[in-house]
C-alpha positions as CSV (number, residue, x, y, z in Angstrom):
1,X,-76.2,-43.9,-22.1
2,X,-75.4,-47.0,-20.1
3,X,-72.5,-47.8,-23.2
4,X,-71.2,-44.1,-22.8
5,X,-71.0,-44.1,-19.2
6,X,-69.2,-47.4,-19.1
7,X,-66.5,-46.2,-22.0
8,X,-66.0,-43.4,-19.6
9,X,-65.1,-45.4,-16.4
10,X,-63.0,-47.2,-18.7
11,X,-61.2,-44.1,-19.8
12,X,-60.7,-43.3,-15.4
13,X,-59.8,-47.1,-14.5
14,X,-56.7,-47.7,-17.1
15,X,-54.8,-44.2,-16.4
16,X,-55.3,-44.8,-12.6
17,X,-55.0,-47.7,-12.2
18,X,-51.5,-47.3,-14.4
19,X,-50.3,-44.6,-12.4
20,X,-51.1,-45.7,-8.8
21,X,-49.6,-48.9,-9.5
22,X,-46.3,-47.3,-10.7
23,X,-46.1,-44.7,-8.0
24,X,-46.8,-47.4,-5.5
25,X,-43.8,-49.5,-6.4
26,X,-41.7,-48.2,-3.7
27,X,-44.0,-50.0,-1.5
28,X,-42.9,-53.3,-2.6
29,X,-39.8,-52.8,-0.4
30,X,-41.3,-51.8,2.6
31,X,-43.1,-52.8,5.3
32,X,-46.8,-54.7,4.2
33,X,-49.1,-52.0,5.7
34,X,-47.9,-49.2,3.0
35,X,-48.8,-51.8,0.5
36,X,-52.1,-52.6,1.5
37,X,-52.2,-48.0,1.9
38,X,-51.5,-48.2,-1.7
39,X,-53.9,-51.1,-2.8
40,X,-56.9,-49.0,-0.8
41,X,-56.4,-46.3,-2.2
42,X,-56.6,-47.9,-5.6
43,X,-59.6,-49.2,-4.4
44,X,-61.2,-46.0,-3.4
45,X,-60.4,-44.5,-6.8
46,X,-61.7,-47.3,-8.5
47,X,-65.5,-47.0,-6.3
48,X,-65.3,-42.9,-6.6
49,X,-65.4,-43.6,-10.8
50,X,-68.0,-46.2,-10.5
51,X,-70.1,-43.5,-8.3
52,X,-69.2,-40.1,-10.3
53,X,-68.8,-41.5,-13.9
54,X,-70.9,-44.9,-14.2
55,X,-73.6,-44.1,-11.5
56,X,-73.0,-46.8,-9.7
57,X,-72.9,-46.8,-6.4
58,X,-72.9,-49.2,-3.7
59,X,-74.3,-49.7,0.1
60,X,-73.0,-51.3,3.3
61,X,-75.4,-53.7,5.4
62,X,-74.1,-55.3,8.1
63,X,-71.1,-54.6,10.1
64,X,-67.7,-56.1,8.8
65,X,-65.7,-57.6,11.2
66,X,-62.1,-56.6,12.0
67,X,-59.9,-59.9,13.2
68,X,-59.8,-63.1,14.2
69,X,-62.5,-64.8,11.8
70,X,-63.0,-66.2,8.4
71,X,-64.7,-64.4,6.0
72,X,-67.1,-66.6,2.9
73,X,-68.0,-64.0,0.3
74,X,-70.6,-64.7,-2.7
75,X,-68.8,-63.9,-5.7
76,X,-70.1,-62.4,-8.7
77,X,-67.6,-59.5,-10.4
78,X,-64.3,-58.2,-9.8
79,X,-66.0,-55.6,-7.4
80,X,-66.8,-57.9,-5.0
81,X,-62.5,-57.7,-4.2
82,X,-62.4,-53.9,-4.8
83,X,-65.1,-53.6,-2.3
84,X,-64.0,-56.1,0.5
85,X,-60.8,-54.9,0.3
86,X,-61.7,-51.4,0.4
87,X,-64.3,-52.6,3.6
88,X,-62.2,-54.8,5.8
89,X,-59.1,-54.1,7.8
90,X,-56.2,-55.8,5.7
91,X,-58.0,-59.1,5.0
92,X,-55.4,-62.1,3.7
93,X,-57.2,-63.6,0.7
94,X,-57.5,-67.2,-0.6
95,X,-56.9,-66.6,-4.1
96,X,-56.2,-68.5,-7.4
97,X,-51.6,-69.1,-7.7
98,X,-51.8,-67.7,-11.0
99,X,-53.1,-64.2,-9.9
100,X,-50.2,-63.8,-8.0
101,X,-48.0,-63.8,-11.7
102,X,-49.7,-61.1,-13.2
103,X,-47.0,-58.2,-13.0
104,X,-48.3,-55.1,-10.7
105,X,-51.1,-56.8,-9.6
106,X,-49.5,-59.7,-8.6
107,X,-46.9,-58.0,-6.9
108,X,-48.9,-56.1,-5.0
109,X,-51.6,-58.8,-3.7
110,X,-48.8,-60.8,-2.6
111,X,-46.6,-57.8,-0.7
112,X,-50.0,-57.1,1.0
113,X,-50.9,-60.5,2.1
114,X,-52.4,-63.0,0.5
115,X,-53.0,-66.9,0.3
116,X,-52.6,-68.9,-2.8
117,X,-53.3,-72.2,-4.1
118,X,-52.7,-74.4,-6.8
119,X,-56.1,-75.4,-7.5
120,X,-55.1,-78.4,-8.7
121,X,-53.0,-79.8,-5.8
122,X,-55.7,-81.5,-3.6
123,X,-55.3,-82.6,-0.6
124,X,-52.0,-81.3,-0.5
125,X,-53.0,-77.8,-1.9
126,X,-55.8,-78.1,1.2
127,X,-53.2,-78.7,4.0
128,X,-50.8,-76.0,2.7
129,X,-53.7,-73.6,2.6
130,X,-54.4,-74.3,6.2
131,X,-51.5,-73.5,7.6
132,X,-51.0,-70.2,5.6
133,X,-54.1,-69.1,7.1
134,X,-53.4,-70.0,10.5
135,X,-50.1,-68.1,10.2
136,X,-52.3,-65.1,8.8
137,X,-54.8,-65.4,11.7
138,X,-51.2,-65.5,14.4
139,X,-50.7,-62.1,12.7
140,X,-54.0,-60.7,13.3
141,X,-55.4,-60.4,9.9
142,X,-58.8,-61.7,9.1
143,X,-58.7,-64.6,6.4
144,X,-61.2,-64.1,3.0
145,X,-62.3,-66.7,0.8
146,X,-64.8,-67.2,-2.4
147,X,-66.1,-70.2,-1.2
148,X,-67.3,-71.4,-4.3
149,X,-63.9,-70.6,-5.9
150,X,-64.8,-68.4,-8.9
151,X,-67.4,-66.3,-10.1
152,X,-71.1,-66.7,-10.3
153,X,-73.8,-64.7,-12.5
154,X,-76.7,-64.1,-10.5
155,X,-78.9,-66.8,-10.0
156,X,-76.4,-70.0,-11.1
157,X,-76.5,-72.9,-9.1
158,X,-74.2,-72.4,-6.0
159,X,-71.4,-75.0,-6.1
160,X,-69.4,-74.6,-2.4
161,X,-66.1,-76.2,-2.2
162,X,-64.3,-78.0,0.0
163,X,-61.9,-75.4,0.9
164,X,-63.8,-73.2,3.0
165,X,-65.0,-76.1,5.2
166,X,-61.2,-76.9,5.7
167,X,-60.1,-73.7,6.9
168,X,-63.4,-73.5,9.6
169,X,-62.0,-76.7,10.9
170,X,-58.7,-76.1,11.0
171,X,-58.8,-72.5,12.0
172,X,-62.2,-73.2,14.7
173,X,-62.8,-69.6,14.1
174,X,-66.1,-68.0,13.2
175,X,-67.2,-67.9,9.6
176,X,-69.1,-64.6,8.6
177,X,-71.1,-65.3,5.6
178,X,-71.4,-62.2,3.0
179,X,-74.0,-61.4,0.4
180,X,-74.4,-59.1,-2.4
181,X,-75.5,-58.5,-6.0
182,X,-72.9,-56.8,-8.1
183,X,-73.1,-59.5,-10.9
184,X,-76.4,-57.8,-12.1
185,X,-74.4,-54.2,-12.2
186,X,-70.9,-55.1,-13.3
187,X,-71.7,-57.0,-16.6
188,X,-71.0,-58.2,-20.2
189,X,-67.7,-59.2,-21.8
190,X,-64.6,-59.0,-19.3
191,X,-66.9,-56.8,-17.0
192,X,-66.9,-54.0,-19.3
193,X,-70.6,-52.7,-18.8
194,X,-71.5,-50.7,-15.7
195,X,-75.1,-50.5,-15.1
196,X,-76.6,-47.6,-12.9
197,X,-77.9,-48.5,-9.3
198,X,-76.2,-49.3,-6.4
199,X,-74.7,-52.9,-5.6
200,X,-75.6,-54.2,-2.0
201,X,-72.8,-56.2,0.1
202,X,-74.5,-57.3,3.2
203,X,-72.9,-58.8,6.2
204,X,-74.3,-61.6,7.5
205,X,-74.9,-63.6,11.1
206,X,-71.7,-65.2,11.7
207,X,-71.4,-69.0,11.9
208,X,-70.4,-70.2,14.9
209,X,-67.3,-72.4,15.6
210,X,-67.7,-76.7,16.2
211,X,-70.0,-77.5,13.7
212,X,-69.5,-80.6,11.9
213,X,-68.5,-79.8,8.3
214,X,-72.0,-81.2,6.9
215,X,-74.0,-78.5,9.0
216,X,-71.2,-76.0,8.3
217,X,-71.8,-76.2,4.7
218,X,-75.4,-76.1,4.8
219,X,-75.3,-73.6,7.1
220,X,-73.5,-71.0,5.3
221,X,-74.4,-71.6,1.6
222,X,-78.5,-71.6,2.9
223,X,-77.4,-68.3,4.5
224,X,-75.0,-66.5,1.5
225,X,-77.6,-68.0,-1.3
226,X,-80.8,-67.0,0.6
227,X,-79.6,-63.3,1.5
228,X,-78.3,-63.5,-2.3
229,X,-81.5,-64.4,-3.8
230,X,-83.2,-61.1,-1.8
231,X,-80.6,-58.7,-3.1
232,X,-80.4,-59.7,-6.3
233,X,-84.2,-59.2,-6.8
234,X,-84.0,-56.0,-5.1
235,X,-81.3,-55.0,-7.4
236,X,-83.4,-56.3,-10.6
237,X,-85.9,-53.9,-9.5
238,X,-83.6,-51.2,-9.1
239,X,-82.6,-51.6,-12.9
240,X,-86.2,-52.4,-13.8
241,X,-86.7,-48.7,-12.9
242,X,-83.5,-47.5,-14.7
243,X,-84.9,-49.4,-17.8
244,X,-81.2,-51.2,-18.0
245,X,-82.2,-54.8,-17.4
């Protein structure tokens, strides 16, 4: 059932997915907010198959914040940017150069705000970061970044980079920390099994500005890993109970 269910999302994400990005091209040439209209909705249709045609749902804990601070998000699947998206008010996103090239996508990610980096630029790459996301935060966006720069399966050592402590310090903004548990949902090759249950994003106590960038560190991975290492045992037994672990 699990297989048949996930086959059928597939068979709902490629036509959408296909035809909202075409019919959204116009957007390309106009102003950013009917881009990031277009990217939500794709969003929305993306979550209403998971619900209706994988049974998988998700919940909301926490309140997400609007503007004004940086956002560190545990990262697991290709939900976790559906859903963050789909959650926050028009968030610009740290995210890898070569994402941007992908036709559609691409074009759209970049028309609706985002900031990429060549991970292989260093210190350079840092600095150039930095001022892309103060220039997002002039414009009143919130600024989102996987602080540990790629995906995670559930329970992998955490391995924080760099970049996140730059932009607290440069930005001297708060960082909220974000939880959640979609790796043990949205599994197997590329992504393509959907396990039933509901994925848990969870909001966490935002960490203040000033701290030196040792306690920063500390602070926020002992805060994303421990609320991580609670939801992804609630969510084990969750599919414990579907008999799909």
């Amino acid at each position: 059932m699990i297989l048949f269910r996930s086959i059928l999302f597939l068979l709902w994400f490629v036509p959408v997915t296909i035809v909202i990005f075409i019919a959204a091209l116009p957007t390309l040439v106009l102003p950013r907010g009917a881009a990031v209209y277009a990217s939500r909705t794709w969003s929305r249709a993306i979550v209403w198959g998971l619900k209706h045609l994988a049974n998988l749902d998700f919940e909301l804990r926490g309140q997400p914040p609007t503007t004004g601070v940086l956002i560190a998000s545990k990262h697991m699947s290709f939900w976790d940017s559906i859903a963050l998206y789909l959650v926050l008010d028009g968030p610009e996103a740290v995210v890898k150069r070569e994402l941007t090239r992908i036709p559609f996508y691409g074009w759209y990610i970049r028309k609706a705000g985002v900031i990429a980096i060549d991970r292989g630029g260093h210190a350079s790459a840092l600095r150039k970061m930095a001022a892309e996301a103060r220039a997002a935060m002039a414009r009143g966006h919130a600024v989102m970044i996987f602080p540990e720069g790629t995906r995670k399966d559930p329970g992998a050592a955490p391995d924080y980079k760099p970049g996140v402590a730059a932009l607290y310090g440069q930005l001297d903004v708060a960082c909220v920390p974000v939880a959640l548990n979609s790796g043990l949902f949205w599994t197997g090759p590329l992504g393509v099994i959907k396990k039933p249950g509901k994925i848990v994003m969870e909001f966490l106590e935002p960490v203040p500005p000033g701290l030196k960038r040792p306690e920063f560190m500390a602070t926020l991975q002992d805060r994303i890993e421990s609320a991580t290492a609670k939801l992804v045992a609630e969510g084990r037994e969750i599919l414990a109970r579907e008999g799909a672990l």
